[in-house]
N, C-alpha and C positions, 0 to 999 in steps of 0.2 A: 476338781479337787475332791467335791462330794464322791464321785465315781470312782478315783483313785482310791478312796482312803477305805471303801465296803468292799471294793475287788481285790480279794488277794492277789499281788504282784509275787507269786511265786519263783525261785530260785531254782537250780540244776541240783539234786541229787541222782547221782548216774549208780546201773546198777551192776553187778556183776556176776559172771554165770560158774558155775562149780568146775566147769573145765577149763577155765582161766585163770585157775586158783594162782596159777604162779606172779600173774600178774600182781598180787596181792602183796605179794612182800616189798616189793618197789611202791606199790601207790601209797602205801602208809604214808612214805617218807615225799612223795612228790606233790602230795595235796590234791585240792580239785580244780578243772576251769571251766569256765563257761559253754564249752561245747563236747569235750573230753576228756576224759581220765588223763595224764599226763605221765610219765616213764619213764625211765632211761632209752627202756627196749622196747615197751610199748604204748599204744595208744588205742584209747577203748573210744566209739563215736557211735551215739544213739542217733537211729534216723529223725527219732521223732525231735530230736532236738535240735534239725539243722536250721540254720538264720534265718533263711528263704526257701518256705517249702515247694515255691512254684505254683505247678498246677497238680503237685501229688496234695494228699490229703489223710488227715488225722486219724485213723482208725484204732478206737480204742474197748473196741467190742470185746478182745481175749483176752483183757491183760489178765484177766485172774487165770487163764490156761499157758499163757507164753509171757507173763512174765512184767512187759511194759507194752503199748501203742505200737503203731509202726506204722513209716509213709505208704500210702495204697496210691497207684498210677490209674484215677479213675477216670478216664477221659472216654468211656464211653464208646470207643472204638476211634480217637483220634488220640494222639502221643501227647501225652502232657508236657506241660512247659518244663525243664529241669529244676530239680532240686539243687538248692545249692548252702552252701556253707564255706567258714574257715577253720581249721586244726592247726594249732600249736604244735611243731614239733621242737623238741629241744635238741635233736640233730641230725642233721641233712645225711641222707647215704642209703640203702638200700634196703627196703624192707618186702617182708611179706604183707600180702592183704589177705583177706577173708571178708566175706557179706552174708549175713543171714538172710535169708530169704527160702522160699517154696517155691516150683512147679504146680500152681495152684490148678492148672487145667489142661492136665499132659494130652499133646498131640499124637497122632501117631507119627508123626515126623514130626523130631524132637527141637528141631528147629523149628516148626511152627509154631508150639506152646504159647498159651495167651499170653502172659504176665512177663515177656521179657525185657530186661536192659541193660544198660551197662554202666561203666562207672567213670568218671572222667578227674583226671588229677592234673590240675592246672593246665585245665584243657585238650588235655593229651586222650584219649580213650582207651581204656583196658582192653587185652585182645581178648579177655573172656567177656561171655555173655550169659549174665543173670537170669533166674525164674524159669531155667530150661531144664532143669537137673532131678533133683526130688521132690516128691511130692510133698512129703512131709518139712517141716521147717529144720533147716542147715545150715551149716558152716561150708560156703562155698567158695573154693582156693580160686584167689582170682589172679594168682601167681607173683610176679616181683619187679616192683617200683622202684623208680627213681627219683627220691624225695631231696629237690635243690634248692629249696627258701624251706626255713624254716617257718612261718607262714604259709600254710598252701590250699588253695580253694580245691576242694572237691564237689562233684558233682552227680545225682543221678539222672541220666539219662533215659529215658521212655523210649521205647521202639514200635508198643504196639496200642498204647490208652488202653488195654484189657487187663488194669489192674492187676499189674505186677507191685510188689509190695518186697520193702527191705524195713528189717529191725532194729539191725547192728553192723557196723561196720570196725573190723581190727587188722591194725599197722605192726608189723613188731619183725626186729630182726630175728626171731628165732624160729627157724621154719617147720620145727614142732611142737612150735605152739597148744595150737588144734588141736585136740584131741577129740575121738569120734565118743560121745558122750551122749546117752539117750536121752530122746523130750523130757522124758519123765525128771531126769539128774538135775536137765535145767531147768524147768521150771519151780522145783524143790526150793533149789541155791534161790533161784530169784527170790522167791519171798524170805526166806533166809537173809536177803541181802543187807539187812541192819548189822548184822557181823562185822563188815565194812562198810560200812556211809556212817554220819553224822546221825545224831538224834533227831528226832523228828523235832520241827519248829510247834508252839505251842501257839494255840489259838485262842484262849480264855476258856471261860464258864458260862453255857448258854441253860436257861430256863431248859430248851427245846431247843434239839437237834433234827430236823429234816434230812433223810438221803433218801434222793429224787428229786429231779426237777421237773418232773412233768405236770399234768395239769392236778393230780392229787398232793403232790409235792407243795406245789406252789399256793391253794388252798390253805393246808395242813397250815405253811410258815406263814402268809399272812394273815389267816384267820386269827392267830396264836400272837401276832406281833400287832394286831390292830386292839385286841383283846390288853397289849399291855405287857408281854412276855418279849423277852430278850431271847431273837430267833437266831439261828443258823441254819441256811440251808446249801446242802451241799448236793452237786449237779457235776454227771462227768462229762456232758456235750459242753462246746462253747454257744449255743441257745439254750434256752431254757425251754418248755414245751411236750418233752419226750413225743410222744405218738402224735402230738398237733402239733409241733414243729414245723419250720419248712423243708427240717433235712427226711423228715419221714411222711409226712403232707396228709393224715388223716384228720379229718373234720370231727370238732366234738360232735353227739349225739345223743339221743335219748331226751326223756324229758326232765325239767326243773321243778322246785315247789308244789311236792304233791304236798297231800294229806301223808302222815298224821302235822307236819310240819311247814307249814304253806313258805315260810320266810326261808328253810333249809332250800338253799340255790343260790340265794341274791350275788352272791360272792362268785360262783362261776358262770353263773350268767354275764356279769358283767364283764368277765373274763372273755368271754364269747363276743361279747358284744366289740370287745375291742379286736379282734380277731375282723368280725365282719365290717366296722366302720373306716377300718384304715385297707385292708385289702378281700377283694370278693373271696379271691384264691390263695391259698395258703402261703405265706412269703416271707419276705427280709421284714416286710413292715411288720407282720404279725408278731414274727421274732420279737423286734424291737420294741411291739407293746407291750407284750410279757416281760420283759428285760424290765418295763418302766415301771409295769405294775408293781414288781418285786424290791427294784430300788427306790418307790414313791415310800415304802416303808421304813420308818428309821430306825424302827427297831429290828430290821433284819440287817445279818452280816450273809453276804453271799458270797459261796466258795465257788464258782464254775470251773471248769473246766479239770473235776478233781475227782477223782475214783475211790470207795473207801475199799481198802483193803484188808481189815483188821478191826476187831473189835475185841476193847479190853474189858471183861466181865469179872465181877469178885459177889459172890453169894445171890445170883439170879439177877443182876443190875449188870445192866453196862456202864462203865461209867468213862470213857472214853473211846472214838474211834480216830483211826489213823488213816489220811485220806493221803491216795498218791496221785501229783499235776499230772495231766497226760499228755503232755509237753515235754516238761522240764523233770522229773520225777523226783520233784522236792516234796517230801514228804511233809502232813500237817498235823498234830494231834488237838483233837475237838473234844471238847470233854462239856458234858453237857446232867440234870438231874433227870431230863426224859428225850427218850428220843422213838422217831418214826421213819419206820421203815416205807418209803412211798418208791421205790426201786423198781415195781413191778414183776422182777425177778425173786424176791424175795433176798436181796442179796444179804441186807444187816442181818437179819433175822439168821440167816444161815450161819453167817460169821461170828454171831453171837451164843448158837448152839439153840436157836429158839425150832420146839416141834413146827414140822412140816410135812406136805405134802407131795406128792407129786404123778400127774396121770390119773385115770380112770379107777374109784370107788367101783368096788363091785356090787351086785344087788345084794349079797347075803350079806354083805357089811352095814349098808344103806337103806336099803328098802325102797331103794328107786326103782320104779318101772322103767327107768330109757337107761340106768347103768348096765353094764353089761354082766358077764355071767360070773368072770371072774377080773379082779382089780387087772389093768393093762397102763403102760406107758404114754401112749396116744392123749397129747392136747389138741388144743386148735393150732392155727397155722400161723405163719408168723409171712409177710409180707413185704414186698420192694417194688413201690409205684414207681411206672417207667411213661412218658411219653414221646410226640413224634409232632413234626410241623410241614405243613407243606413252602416248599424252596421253591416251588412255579419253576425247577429248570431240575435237569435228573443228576440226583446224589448218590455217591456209588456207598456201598457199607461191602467190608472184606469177607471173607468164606471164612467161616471159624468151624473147623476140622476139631476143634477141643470142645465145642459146644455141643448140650443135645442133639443127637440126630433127627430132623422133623420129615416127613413127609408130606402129600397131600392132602392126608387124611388126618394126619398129628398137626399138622399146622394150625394157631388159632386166628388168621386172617383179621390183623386186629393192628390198630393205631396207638396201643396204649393200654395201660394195663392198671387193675384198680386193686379193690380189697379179695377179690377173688384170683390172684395172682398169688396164689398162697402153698406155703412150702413146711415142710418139717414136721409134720403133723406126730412122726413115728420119732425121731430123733430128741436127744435132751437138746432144750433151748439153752441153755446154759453154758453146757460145754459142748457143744453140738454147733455152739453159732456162726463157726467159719465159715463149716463145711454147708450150712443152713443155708447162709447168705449166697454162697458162692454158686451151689445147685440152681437157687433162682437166675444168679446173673446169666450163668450156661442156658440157662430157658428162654431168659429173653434176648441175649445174644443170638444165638441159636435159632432162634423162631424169624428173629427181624430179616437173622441173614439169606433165610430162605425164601420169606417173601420176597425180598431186594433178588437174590441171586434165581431164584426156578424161573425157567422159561412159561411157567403157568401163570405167575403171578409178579411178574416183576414190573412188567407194564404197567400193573395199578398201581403200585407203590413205588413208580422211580424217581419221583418230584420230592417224596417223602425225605425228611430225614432225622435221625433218632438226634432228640433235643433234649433229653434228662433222665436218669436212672437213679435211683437209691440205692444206695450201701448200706444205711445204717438199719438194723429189721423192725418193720411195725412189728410187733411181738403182740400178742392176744392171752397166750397165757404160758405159765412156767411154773416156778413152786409157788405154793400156796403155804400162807401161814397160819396154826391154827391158835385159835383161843376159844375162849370159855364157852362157846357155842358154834360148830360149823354147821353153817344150815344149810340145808340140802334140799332139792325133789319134792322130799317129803310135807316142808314146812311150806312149798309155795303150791302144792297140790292141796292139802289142807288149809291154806289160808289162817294160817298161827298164828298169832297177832302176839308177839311179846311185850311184855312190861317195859322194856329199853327199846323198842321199834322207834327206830331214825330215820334211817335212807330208801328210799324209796322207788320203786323202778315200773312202769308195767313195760318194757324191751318185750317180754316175751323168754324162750330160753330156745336161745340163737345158739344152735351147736355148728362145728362147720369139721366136711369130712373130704377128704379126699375124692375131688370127680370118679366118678365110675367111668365115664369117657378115657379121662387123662390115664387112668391107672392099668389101661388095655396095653398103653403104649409105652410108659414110663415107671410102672412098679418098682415101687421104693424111693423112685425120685420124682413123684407126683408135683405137681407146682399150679395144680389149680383147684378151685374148692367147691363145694356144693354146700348149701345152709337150710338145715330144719328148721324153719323160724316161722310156724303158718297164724301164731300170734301176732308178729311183730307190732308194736305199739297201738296194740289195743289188745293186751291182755289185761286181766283184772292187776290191781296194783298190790300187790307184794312189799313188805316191809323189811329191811335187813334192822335185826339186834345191835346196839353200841357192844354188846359181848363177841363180835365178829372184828371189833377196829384195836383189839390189844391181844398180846400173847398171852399162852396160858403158863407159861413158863420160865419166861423172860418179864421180871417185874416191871420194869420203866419203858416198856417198847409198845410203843399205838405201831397199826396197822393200818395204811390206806390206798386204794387203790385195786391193781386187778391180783394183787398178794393176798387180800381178805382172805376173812376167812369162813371157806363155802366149801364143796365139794364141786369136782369137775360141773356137773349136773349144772347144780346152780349159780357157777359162777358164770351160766351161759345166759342169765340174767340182770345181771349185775356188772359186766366191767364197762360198757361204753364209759366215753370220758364225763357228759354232764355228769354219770351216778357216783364217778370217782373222783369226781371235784365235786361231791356234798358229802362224801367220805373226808376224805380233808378239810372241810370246815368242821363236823363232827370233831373229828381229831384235835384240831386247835383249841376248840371251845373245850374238851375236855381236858385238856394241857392247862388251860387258864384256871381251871376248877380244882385240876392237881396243886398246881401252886399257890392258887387261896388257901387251898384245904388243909395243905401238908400230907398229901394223900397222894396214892400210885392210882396207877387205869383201873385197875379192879375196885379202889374200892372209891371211885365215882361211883361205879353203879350198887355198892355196897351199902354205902352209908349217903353218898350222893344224890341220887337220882332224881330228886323234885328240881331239886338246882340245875342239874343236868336241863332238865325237861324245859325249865325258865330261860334259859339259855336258848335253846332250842327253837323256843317260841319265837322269840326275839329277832334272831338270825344275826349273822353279821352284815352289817352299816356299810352301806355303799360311801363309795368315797369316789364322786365325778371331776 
C-alpha cells in the first residue's frame, strides 16, 4: 500500500502523428482505451503500450527525437520471446496495416538486415517482413487483414534478437491512409500532441522538484526530503541509478569527504555502501537498494518510469513540468517552487531555455592550455558494457553482414568490454543517441562474430557465449549548464579556492579521445577510447563553487551532476559519480535553505552563505 500510493500508477495517454490527421475527427467522438485509439475506421496501437512485452524491451532514449518509447528486440543475437497484446476492434472485416519501424543495420542483402520481424494477428503471420526496409523510421505497409473477433491478440514476432524495434502499429479501412510525411512533420505533431489527448493529470506542489534519477538525482531528493522538504523526483528508467544502475553497470568512483567539507559524502557513500553490501557486481539487488533508499523517505513522492518533456516557465521561473510515462504516455504535470536539473543531459535546463553549453571551449575563449585552438563539438564518449561466459561445450553466434567489418588486425580479441568500449565522441549525445547506441551494438556484434566465425580465432572462443550487452548508453558528457561561475582549466591549475568552495574532487582531469589504433580502421565510427589521466586520484584536491550547482538564468533551477557547470576542460575532473552525489547533497541542503529563507539558489550565496557553510559542516545524517 505504502508502495502503491508514492508510485504513480500511471494511465494511457496515446499520441498522434500529423499524417494521421484524419484520424482525428473520428477519435473526438470514440474516446480512448486502454491499449488504442478506437474508430470507426481506424485504430492507432503504441508498441510501447502492449500488455505483454515478452522478451522486447522499453527503449525510451529518443522520445524527445521520435516522439514516444518503442519495443527494441534485444536478445543479443538470439529472438526474443514475442510481443504480445489485445485491440478492441469495433468491427470485424478487412483493414490495412502499417508498422513503424527502421532498418536499423542495412545488409547488403536486404534480407539479412539485423532488426527484422514480423507481425502476427491472432496467430496468423503477416507475409511482410519488418526492419528490412528504411533506414530511417517509417510507415511500413504490411498489406491487408482479416480482422474476425472483434477482440484480437496481436503479436510481434523476432526473427533475429538483433534489435529490431517497432513504435506504432495502425489498422484502418482506408488504404490511403498513410501518407509519406517527413521525420521532421512527425516528430513536430508528436509534441504537438496535446491538441488531441486530455490534459495533463496534476501532481501537487512540491518544495523541490528533481529530474534525474541517477546517483545526483537521488542525493539531490533525499538530502532535500531528509532536511524536511516535500520532494518529487522524477526518473525515466523503471531503476533508479542512471549510470550505476544494473541496466548501464558502471561503478561509482572517486573519492568521498575531502576538505574543505569532511561530512559532504556521508549521504552517498552510504548510497555505495548499499550497492556493495547486497551485491559485489552491479545488479537487481543494487537496483532494489536504490529503489529502498528513495522510498525509505517519506517525504519523497517518486515518479519513475516518466520522461519530462516540457517546461512551463513565466519571468525566469519554472514553475511547472510536464512529464510523459514511457509506457503508457499519460502525461503528469509537476509543479514545484524549485527545481533541479540532475538529467545529466542537461535536459530541464534546456526545456526551460536555461544558458548552456556544448563541446570544446576554445583556448582564446578559456585560457586553457589542453582546450583546443578553436571551440569544436567533440565530448567524451558515451558507452555499452557487454559480456561473454564460457558453455564448456561450443556456441555457434550468426555472421552479421550488417555489423562492422573486423579483420585480424581490427579485431579486439576480447571476452567483454568496459568503459573503454566507447563511442560518439564527434556526434550530438542528445540527438545523436540512436545512431550513438547502435554504432556500438555494430562493434560488438561485429567483433564477437568474428572471433566465433574466423578460422584464426574461433577455436579459442567456441565454448564462449555472449551473455549480456547494454542498450541503454553510459553517457560521460553532453550539455552543460551554465551558472554564475563555470570553472575551468584555469581555476584548477591555479588552485582558486572560492568563498562558496563545496565539492571536492582530486580525479585528476580524465579526458578520453578516440583510439589512434581504432581510428585507422573505423574513422568516424570509432568505439574505443584512449584516457589522458596521468593524475588520476592523486592529483592535488581542487574545489568546485556552490555558484557552479544553479542557473544563471533560470531563477529556481540548482544544477547537479555531470550538467554542472564547468567547461569541457574541467568537467574532466569532476563527473565520476561519488563527486556527483556530493553535488546533490549540496543541492538539497541548499533547497532547505531556499525554503527557510524565502530565497532562490542565488541568493543562498548572496545573503546566505554562513548558513550555507553550517550546513555543510554538518552533512547530511545517515540513516542505517
Amino acid at each position: 500500500m505504502h508502495l502503491a500510493k508514492r508510485i504513480i500508477d500511471n494511465k494511457k495517454i496515446d499520441l498522434v502523428t500529423k499524417y494521421l490527421f484524419r484520424i482525428v475527427v473520428v477519435l473526438f467522438s470514440a474516446g480512448f482505451s486502454t491499449n488504442c485509439l478506437m474508430a470507426q475506421k481506424t485504430i492507432w496501437v503504441e508498441a510501447e503500450n502492449f500488455n505483454q512485452p515478452g522478451g522486447w524491451v522499453i527503449d525510451q532514449q529518443s522520445i524527445d527525437q521520435i516522439g514516444s518509447s518503442y519495443l527494441l528486440a534485444h536478445g543479443f543475437g538470439n529472438p526474443c520471446k514475442d510481443a504480445v497484446t489485445s485491440v478492441d476492434f469495433q468491427k470485424t472485416g478487412r483493414y490495412h496495416v502499417w508498422v513503424r519501424t527502421r532498418n536499423w543495420a542495412p545488409a547488403p542483402v536486404r534480407s539479412q538486415s539485423a532488426g527484422r520481424f514480423t507481425l502476427k494477428i491472432n496467430g496468423q503471420v503477416l507475409d511482410s517482413i519488418f526492419g528490412q526496409d528504411k533506414p530511417e523510421w517509417n510507415w511500413h505497409y504490411g498489406g491487408v487483414v482479416e480482422i474476425q473477433k472483434l477482440q484480437t491478440e496481436i503479436s510481434l514476432h523476432d526473427l533475429t534478437g538483433f534489435d529490431g524495434r517497432c513504435d506504432a502499429i495502425v489498422f484502418s479501412t482506408d488504404k490511403d491512409l498513410i501518407s509519406h510525411q517527413s521525420e521532421e512533420t512527425l516528430i513536430e505533431w508528436r509534441k504537438k500532441a496535446d491538441n488531441f489527448t486530455k490534459a495533463p493529470g496534476k501532481s501537487g506542489q512540491f518544495d523541490l522538484v528533481v529530474v534525474g534519477g541517477g546517483v545526483a538525482g537521488i542525493t539531490a531528493a533525499v538530502s532535500a526530503a531528509r532536511l524536511g522538504l516535500k520532494v518529487a523526483l522524477i526518473h525515466n528508467r523503471p531503476v533508479p541509478g542512471g549510470n550505476n544502475s544494473s541496466e548501464i553497470g558502471v561503478p561509482m568512483d572517486s573519492d568521498l569527504n575531502l576538505a574543505p567539507y569532511p561530512n559532504l559524502g556521508n549521504l552517498t557513500r552510504q548510497l555505495d555502501e548499499y550497492n556493495n553490501t547486497l551485491d559485489q557486481k552491479l545488479g537487481i539487488k543494487s537496483d532494489q537498494a536504490k529503489l529502498d533508499f528513495i522510498l525509505n523517505e517519506p517525504n519523497i513522492t517518486y515518479f519513475p518510469e516518466m520522461h519530462v518533456i516540457r517546461a512551463k516557465v513565466t519571468n525566469g521561473k519554472i514553475r511547472s513540468v510536464t512529464a510523459q510515462n514511457i509506457k503508457s504516455n499519460r502525461a503528469e504535470a509537476i509543479s514545484g517552487k524549485l527545481f533541479a536539473d540532475c538529467t545529466g543531459d542537461g535536459n530541464l535546463g534546456f526545456l526551460a531555455g536555461a544558458d548552456s553549453r556544448y563541446g570544446r571551449e576554445s583556448k582564446t575563449e578559456t585560457g586553457e592550455s589542453l582546450a583546443p585552438e578553436k571551440n569544436d563539438s567533440l565530448v567524451l564518449g558515451a558507452s555499452l558494457q557487454w559480456k561473454t561466459g564460457d558453455s564448456k561445450q561450443p556456441v555457434s553466434f550468426p555472421e552479421c553482414p550488417w555489423a562492422l567489418s573486423f579483420s585480424a588486425l581490427s579485431c579486439q580479441k576480447a571476452l567483454g568490454g568496459a568503459w573503454n568500449w566507447e563511442t560518439g565522441f564527434q556526434y550530438d549525445m542528445v540527438n545523436n543517441v540512436e545512431y550513438i547506441r547502435d554504432n556500438m551494438l555494430r562493434a560488438i556484434y561485429g567483433n564477437w562474430s568474428f572471433q566465433k566465425n574466423n578460422p584464426q580465432f574461433r577455436e579459442k572462443y567456441k565454448n564462449y557465449s555472449l551473455d549480456g550487452v547494454g542498450y541503454i548508453l553510459g553517457k560521460r558528457e553532453s550539455r552543460r549548464l551554465m551558472g554564475d561561475i563555470v570553472y575551468s582549466q584555469t581555476d584548477i591549475d591555479n588552485a582558486v579556492v572560492y568563498p562558496d568552495a563545496c565539492v571536492s574532487s582530486r580525479w585528476g582531469i580524465d579526458l578520453h579521445y578516440p583510439d589512434p589504433e581504432n581510428s585507422k580502421f573505423f574513422k568516424g565510427n570509432e568505439f574505443r577510447a584512449v584516457s589522458t589521466h596521468p593524475l588520476k586520484k592523486v592529483h592535488p584536491i581542487r574545489t568546485l563553487p556552490y555558484r557552479c550547482f544553479y542557473s544563471r538564468n533560470i531563477d529556481n533551477l540548482f544544477i547537479a551532476g555531470r550538467c554542472a557547470s564547468m567547461t569541457h576542460i574541467a568537467h574532466g575532473m569532476f563527473r565520476c559519480q561519488h563527486t556527483t552525489g556530493m553535488m546533490g547533497e549540496v543541492v538539497g541542503m541548499a533547497a532547505w535553505l531556499c525554503n527557510e529563507k524565502k530565497t532562490l539558489p542565488r541568493g543562498v550565496f548572496s545573503n546566505h552563505l554562513e548558513e550555507m557553510k553550517v550546513l555543510l559542516e554538518k552533512g547530511i545524517q545517515r540513516k542505517d
